[in-house]
C-alpha beads as a LAMMPS data file, in Angstrom:
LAMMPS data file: protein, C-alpha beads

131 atoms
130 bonds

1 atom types
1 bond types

-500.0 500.0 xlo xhi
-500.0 500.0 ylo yhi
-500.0 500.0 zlo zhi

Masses

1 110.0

Atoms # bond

1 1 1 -125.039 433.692 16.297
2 1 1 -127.253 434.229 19.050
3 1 1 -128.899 437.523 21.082
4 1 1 -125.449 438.006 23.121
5 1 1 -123.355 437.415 20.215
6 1 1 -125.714 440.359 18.533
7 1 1 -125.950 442.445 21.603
8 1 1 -121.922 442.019 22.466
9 1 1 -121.248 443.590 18.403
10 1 1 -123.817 446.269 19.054
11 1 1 -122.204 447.544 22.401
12 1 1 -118.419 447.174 21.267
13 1 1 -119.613 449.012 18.382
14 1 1 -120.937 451.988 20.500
15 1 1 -117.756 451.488 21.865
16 1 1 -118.155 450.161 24.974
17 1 1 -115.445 447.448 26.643
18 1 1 -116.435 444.153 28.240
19 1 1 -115.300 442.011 31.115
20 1 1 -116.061 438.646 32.614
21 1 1 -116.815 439.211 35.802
22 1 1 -118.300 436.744 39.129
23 1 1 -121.296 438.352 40.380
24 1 1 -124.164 437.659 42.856
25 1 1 -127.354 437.360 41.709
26 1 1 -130.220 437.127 44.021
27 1 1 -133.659 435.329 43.520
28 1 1 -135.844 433.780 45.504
29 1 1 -133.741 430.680 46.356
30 1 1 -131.421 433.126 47.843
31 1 1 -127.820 434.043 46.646
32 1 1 -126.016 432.742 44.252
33 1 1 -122.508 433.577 42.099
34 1 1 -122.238 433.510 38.550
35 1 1 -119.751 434.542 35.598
36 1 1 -121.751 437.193 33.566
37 1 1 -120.331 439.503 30.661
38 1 1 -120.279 442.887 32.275
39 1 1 -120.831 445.863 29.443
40 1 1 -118.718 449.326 30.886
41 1 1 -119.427 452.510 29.328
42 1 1 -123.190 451.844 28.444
43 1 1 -124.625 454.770 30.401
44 1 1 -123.681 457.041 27.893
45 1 1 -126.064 455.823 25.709
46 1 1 -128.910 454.745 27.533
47 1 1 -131.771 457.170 28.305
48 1 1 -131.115 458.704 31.662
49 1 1 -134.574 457.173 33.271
50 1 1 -132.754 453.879 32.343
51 1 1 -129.830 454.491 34.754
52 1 1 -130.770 451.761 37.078
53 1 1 -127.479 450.206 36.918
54 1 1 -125.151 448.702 39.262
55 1 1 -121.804 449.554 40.782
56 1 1 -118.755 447.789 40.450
57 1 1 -116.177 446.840 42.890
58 1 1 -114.336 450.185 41.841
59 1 1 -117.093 452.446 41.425
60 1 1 -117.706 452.195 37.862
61 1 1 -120.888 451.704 36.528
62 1 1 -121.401 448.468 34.618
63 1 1 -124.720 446.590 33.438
64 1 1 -124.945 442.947 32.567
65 1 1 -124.687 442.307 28.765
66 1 1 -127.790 439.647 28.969
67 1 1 -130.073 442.125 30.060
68 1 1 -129.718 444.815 27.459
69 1 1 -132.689 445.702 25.874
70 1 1 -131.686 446.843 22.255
71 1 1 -133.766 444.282 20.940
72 1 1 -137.413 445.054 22.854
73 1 1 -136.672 448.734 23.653
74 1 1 -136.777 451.564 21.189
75 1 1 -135.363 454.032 23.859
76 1 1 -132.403 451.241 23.826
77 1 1 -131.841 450.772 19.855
78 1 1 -132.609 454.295 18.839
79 1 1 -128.989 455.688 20.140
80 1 1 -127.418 453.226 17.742
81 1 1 -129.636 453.653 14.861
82 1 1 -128.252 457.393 15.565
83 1 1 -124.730 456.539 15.400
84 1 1 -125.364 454.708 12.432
85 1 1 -126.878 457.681 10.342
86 1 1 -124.289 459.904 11.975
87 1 1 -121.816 457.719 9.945
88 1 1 -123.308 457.006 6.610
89 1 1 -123.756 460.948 6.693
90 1 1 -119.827 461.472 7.248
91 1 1 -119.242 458.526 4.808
92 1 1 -121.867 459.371 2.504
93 1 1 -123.231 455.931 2.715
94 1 1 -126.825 456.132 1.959
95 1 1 -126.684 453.910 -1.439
96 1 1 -125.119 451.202 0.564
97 1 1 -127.529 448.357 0.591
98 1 1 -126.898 447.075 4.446
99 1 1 -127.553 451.383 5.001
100 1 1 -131.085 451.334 3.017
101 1 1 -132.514 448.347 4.401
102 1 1 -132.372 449.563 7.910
103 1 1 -133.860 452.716 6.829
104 1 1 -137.049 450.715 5.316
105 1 1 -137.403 449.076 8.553
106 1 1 -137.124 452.090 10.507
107 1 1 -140.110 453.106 8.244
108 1 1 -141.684 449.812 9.186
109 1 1 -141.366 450.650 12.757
110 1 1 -140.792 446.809 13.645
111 1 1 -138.382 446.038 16.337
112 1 1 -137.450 442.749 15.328
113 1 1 -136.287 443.632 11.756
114 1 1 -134.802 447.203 12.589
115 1 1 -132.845 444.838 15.630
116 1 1 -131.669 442.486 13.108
117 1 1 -130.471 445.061 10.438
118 1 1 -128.511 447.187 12.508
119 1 1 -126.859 444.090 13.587
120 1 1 -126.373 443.259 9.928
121 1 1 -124.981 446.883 9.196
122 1 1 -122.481 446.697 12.238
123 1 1 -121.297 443.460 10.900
124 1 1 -121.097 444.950 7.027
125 1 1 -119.571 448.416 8.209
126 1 1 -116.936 446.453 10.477
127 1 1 -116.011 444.141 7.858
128 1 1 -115.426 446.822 5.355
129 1 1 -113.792 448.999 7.833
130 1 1 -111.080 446.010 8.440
131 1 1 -110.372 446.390 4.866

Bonds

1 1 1 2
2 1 2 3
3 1 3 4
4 1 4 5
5 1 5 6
6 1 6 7
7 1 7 8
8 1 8 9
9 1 9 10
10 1 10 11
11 1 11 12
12 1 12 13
13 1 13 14
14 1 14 15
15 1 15 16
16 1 16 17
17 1 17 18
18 1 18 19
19 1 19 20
20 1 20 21
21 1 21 22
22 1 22 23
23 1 23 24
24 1 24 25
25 1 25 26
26 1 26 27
27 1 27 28
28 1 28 29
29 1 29 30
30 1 30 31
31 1 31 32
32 1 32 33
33 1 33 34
34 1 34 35
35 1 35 36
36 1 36 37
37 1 37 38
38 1 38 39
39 1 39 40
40 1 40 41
41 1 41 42
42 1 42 43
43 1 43 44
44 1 44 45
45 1 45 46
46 1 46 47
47 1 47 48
48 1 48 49
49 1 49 50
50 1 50 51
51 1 51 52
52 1 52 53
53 1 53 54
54 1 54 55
55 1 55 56
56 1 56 57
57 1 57 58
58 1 58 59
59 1 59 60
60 1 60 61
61 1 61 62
62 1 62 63
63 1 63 64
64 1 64 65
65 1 65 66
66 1 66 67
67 1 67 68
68 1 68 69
69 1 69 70
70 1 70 71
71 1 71 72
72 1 72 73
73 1 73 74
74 1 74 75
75 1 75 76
76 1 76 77
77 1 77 78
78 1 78 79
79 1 79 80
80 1 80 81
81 1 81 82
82 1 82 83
83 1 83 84
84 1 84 85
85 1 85 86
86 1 86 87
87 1 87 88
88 1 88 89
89 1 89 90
90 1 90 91
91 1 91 92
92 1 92 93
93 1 93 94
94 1 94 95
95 1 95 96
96 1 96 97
97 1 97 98
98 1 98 99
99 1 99 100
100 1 100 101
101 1 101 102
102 1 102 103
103 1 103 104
104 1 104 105
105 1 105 106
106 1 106 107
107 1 107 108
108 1 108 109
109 1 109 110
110 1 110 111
111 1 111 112
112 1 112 113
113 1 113 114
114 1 114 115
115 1 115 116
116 1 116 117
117 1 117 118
118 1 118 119
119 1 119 120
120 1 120 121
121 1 121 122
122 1 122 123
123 1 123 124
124 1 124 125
125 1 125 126
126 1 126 127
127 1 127 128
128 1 128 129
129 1 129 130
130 1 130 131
């Protein structure tokens, strides 16, 4: 799995939808359309000095799933690191391995590894949701 594949579990686990949508990008060799994965419901999550996001055809805001920032940004990652404490409080998961290794690299305060684990902990708590 790759950054999208990461990003897409991380923002359907916030609970946001997505959509494949044709969209014109602009840059310097002028206009062009492509198919991009749109991410809808996004802004309730993302700082509000982050709210540079376009509108869609039917007013509702939407931003472009390849240029989320959960993995560079703390003001981007923190939100879910808060959802995920807000449920292994109401599950009482804090022996759960997937739970305490993203709390050690919180500690850490490295990006790259706090990224990865909460991808890793949306993947476990999925999984054993499904079950």
């Amino acid at each position: 799995m790759g950054k999208q594949d990461d990003d897409k579990t991380i923002v359907e686990f916030l609970g946001c939808t997505l959509e494949t949508k044709g969209i014109t990008i602009k840059g310097s060799g002028g206009e062009r359309r492509e198919q991009k994965l749109i991410v809808y419901g996004l802004l309730a999550h993302v700082p509000s000095w982050f709210r540079r996001i376009g509108v869609g055809w039917s007013g509702t805001k939407w931003y472009i799933l390849d240029k989320v920032k959960f993995d560079s940004d703390w003001s981007w990652l923190m939100p879910v690191v808060k959802k995920i404490n807000a449920i292994a409080h109401e599950q009482e998961l804090y022996d759960v391995g997937e739970y305490e290794l993203l709390a050690d690299y919180l500690i850490g305060a490295d990006i790259d590894t706090t990224y990865n684990q909460v991808v890793q902990f949306i993947k476990w708590y999925n999984l054993d949701s499904s079950n």
